[in-house]
C-alpha positions, 0 to 999 in steps of 0.5 A: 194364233192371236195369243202369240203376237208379239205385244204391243209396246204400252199397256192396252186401255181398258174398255171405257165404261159410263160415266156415274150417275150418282153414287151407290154402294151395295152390300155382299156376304162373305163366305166367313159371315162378314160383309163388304159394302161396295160401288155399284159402278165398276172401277175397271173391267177384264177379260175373267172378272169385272171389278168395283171398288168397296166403299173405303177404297181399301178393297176392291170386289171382283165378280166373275163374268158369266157362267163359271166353268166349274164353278165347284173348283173355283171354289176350291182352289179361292178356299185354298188359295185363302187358307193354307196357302196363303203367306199373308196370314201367320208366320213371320214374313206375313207382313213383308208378303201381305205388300208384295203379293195383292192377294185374295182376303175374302170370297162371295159365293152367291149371295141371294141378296145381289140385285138382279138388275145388277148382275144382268147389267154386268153379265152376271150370272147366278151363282155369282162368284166373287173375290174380295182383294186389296186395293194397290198400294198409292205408290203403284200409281203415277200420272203420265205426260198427259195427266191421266192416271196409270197403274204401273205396270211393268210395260209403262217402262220397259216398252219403247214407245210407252217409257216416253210417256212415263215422267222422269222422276218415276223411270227409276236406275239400274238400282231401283230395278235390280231392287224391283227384280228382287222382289219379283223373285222372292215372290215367285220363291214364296209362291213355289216353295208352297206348290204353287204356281201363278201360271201368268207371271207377266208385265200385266200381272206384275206391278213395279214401282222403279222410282222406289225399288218396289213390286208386286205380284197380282192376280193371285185368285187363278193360282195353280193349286197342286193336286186341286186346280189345274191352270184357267189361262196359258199365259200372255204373249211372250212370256208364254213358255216355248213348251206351252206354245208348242203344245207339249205342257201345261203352265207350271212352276217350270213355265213360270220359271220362264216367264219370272227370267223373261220379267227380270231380263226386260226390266234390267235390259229394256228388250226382250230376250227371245225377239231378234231378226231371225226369220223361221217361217215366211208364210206368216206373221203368226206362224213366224211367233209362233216357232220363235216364241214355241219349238224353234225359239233362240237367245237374242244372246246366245254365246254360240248361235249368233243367228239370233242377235240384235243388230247393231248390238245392244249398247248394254248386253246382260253380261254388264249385269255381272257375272250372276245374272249373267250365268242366269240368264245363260242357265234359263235361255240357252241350257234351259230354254228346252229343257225345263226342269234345267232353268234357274229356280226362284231361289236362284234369281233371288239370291243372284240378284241379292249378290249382283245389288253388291256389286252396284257403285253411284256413277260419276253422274250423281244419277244412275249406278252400275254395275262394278266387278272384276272384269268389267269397265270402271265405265258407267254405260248409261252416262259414259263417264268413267271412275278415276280412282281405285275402287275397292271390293271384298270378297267374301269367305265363308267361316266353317267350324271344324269340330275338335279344331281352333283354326280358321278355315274358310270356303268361297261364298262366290260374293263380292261387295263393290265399295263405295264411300258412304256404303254400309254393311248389313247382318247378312253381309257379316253372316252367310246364314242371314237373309235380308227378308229376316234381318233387321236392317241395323247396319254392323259397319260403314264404308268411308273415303277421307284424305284420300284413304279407304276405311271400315269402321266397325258400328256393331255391338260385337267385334271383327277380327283382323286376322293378320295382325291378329286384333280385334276391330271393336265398335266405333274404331275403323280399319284401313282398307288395303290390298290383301287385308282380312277382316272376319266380320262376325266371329258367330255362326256364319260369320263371313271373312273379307278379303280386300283389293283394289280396281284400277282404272 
């Protein structure tokens, strides 16, 4: 029952370890023949694996404790993990994946040459299985109110008591987390187009750093490796799919697809999802967490089931994310709360959380951005100051070829782009067949407010077309943005068609 308590709301202190006498380092073999110098002292200590840092900082060892349940499969699902799974290696998104993701570069498989007071010093035991796996990156790191340095994971900034302690130059906006999810998600995108499963997606094994829009995923040495390695943990407390809780199944891509909802819904909305007043069970704590996190779990925000919902409600509910969070959301924590195989896949989020940082505007604040869409108050609710004047947004068309025809026809793409001044366009704004992970960042235009009027001005190397007059943008000119125009962005494959209109306030 202990593993379905609720969290706590700052990350638990890892257990002191004794000062340095002086410094040590020892030499371990690789499994491909290389070897890595390291601390004899340990860096930091877990439930699975106790950790050092190699001799340039670079890299950290982490050596299994005790006896390995099998040790021949651990072997395996490392060897698979390091090979053909492995995104950081090969491929032409290996370097974005290489810093989103702290995975395993090398392995230990007992090496005669450990000292055997060390292994008995740390609970080691023969054969000594160890993981060699870059160090985090300097910007997951800051240091609290009180000086001490900490890792920044995710419950630093989502947990009340603990955000308090977090100094106010690293808590980041509505925009560097939407950026964070992103990341989150892509990640979890990659893991599970491979097969993969990471089983433990949780604010412990997730790094964000709010003050730049970044993330990454860690522990990636206990994947769930199809065919091969079946899952070592069920996950951490509430995050834990209703499923696994209730006994019915084991972590997988579908449980982490729980986990990944309840990740990006915290780090957007700073609450949980599932944990409300309502009350299943009187005869204990631990039974009352386990129905509402198991069998008998409900959406805080549930559009029907009101039996679930905060009191009072929520300053901010998830419906101020925009319509495609919001959908989400609903897709994951109502219709799919029971119903695993009918939650929003990776994919999903990563595309809905790309379209929903389109709809972001600078509040009139200076500081915090939110969200502005059709619908929604020109109101930012973090300051309550409110935009006084029409805010323009595009809605973008698809263009389709017909064969055999030379007219235009166009689909809804179910995008929009909030305007603001200043703002650029990108290569996967102008074409619906570009993603931002493979596009360079070359902006193909800008937006400008000058003497009171909104324009586009055109920075790419190819034409627009405005296709009621009809002429062509060309590069360096600029187009008054008014009610109803029609700019085809690109005139290549993809190439998406804006139609303009205005907010009012």
């Amino acid at each position: 029952m202990a593993l379905l308590s609720k969290p706590s709301s700052s990350p638990p202190a890892p257990p002191p370890l004794p000062p340095k006498l002086h410094q040590a380092f020892l030499r371990a073999k690789l499994t491909d023949g290389s070897t890595v110098e390291f601390d004899s002292e340990p860096l930091a200590s877990g439930g699975e694996k106790i950790v050092f840092f190699t001799k340039d900082k670079q890299h950290v060892v982490a050596f299994f404790y005790g006896h390995v349940n099998d040790p021949g499969e651990r072997r395996r699902r490392l060897e698979k993990i390091l090979g053909p799974y492995n995104p950081t290696i090969g491929g032409a998104q290996s370097d974005y994946w290489r810093k989103h993701f702290c995975w395993p570069v090398g392995i230990i498989d007992n090496d005669p040459n450990l000292p055997a007071d060390f292994i008995k010093r740390h609970n080691l035991h023969r054969p000594v299985l160890g993981v060699v796996v870059p160090a985090y990156r300097s910007n997951f790191f800051f240091k609290d109110r009180t000086g001490n340095t900490r890792e920044k994971k995710g419950r630093w900034f989502t947990g009340v008591k603990s955000r308090k302690l977090v100094p106010e130059d690293e808590r980041g906006n509505l925009l560097r987390y939407l950026q964070c999810s992103s990341v989150m998600a892509s990640s979890v995108r990659r893991l599970h187009f491979a097969g993969l499963a990471h089983s433990d997606l949780s604010h412990n094994n997730v790094l964000i750093d709010p003050k730049h829009g970044d993330a990454c995923v860690i522990d990636c040495d206990s994947l769930v490796v199809p065919g091969l390695a079946p899952p070592t943990v069920m996950g951490t407390a509430g995050y834990i799919a209703p499923e696994v809780i209730a006994g019915k199944k084991q972590p997988s891509i579908e449980t982490d697809l729980h986990a990944l909802a309840v990740l990006i819904y915290e780090s957007l909305l700073l609450r949980h999802p599932l944990m409300g007043p309502k009350v299943r069970s009187t005869r204990s704590p631990e039974e009352d967490d386990l129905l509402s996190m198991g069998a008998q779990a409900l959406y805080v925000e549930h559009p029907n089931d009101p039996s679930n919902r905060l009191k009072p409600a929520p300053e901010i509910p998830a419906s101020r994310l925009g319509p495609y969070l919001e959908k989400l959301f609903i897709k994951t924590f109502v219709v799919g709360l029971h119903a695993p195989h009918l939650r929003a896949s990776a994919s999903e989020w990563e595309k809905g959380l790309q379209k929903t940082l389109d709809l972001v505007h600078p509040s009139p604040d200076g500081h915090n951005w939110f969200i502005v869409a059709q619908g929604l108050p020109l109101e930012c609710p973090f300051s309550k100051r409110k935009l006084t004047a029409p805010v323009p947004v595009a809605t973008f068309l698809r263009h389709i070829k017909r064969p055999g025809s030379d007219t235009l026809d166009f689909k809804d793409d179910e995008h929009a782009l909030t305007v603001w001044n200043g703002q650029y366009l990108y290569p996967w704004h102008a074409r619906s067949n570009v993603s931002p992970l493979d596009a360079k960042r070359d902006t193909v235009g800008y937006f400008t407010f000058h003497q009171n009027k909104w324009y586009l001005v055109n920075q790419s190397n190819a034409d627009m077309l405005l296709v009621d007059q009809p002429d062509y943008l060309r590069h360096g000119h600029a187009v008054e943005l008014t009610p109803g125009l029609r700019v085809l962005l690109s005139l290549e494959d993809g190439g998406r068609l804006a139609v303009f209109d205005f907010l009012t306030p």
